[in-house]
C-alpha positions in Angstrom: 0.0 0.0 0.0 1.1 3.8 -0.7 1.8 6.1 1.7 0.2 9.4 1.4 0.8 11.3 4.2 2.3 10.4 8.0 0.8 10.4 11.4 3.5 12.2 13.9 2.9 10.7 17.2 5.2 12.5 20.5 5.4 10.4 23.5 6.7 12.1 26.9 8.0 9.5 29.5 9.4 9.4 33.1 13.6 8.3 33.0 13.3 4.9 33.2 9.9 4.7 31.2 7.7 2.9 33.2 4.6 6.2 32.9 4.2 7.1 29.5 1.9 9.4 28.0 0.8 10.8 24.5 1.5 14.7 24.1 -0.5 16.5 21.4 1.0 18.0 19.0 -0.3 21.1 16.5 0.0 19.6 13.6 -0.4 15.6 13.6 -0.9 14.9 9.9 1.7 15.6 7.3 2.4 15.3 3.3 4.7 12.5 3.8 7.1 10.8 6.1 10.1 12.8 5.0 8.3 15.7 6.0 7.0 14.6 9.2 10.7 13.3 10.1 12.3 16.7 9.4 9.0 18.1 11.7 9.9 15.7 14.7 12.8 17.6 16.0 11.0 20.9 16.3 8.0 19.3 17.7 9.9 17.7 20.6 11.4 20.6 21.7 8.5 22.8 21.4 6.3 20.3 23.1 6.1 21.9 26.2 6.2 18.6 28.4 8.3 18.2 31.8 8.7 14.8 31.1 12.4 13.6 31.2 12.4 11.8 28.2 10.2 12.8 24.6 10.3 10.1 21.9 8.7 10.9 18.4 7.3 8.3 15.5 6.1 8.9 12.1 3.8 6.2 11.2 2.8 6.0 7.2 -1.1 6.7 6.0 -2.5 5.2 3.4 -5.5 6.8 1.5 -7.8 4.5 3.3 -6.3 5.4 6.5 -6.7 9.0 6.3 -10.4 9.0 4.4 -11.6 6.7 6.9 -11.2 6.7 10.5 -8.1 4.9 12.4 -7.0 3.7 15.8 -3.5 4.9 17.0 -1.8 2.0 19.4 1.5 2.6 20.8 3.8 1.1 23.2 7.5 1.6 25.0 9.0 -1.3 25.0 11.5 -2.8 27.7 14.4 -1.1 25.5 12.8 2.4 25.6 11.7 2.2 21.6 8.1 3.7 20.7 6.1 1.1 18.9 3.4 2.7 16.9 0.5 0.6 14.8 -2.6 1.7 13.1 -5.8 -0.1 13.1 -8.0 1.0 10.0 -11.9 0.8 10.8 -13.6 -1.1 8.0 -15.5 1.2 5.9 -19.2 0.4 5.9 -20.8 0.6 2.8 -25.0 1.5 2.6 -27.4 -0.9 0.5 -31.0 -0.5 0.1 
């Protein structure tokens, strides 16, 4: 499938990770992923979090993904990596 824009997804979590929390961001949806990944630096400073540590991820959306709605799961693993996954919500189509 074809990526057609990318989710940006900032994480702020305490030193050794073990509370974790999503932090909104302005601007969550961009063109593509090498624009979102020149975004991420910018958006972690200017998040405006105490939290010790800030991760980022830009996930790839498909046309489906971004039409349609989407669920966002993430994770910090033992290692301290942000695992990101979208669920897409099957589109429901109307007969008579």
């Amino acid at each position: 499938m074809e990526h057609v824009a990318a989710l940006l997804l900032l994480v702020g979590c305490t030193p050794d990770s073990s509370v974790c929390t999503e932090i909104p961001v302005p601007q969550p949806i961009y063109r593509g992923l090498e624009e979102c990944e020149a975004a991420k630096p910018l958006a972690m400073r200017l998040s405006g979090t105490y939290d010790r540590r800030v991760m980022a991820s830009c996930t790839g959306l498909t046309q489906a993904e971004l039409d349609g709605s989407a669920s966002v799961e993430w994770a910090v693993n033992r290692a301290g990596d942000l695992a990101v996954k979208l669920d897409a919500a099957p589109q429901l189509v109307a007969s008579r």
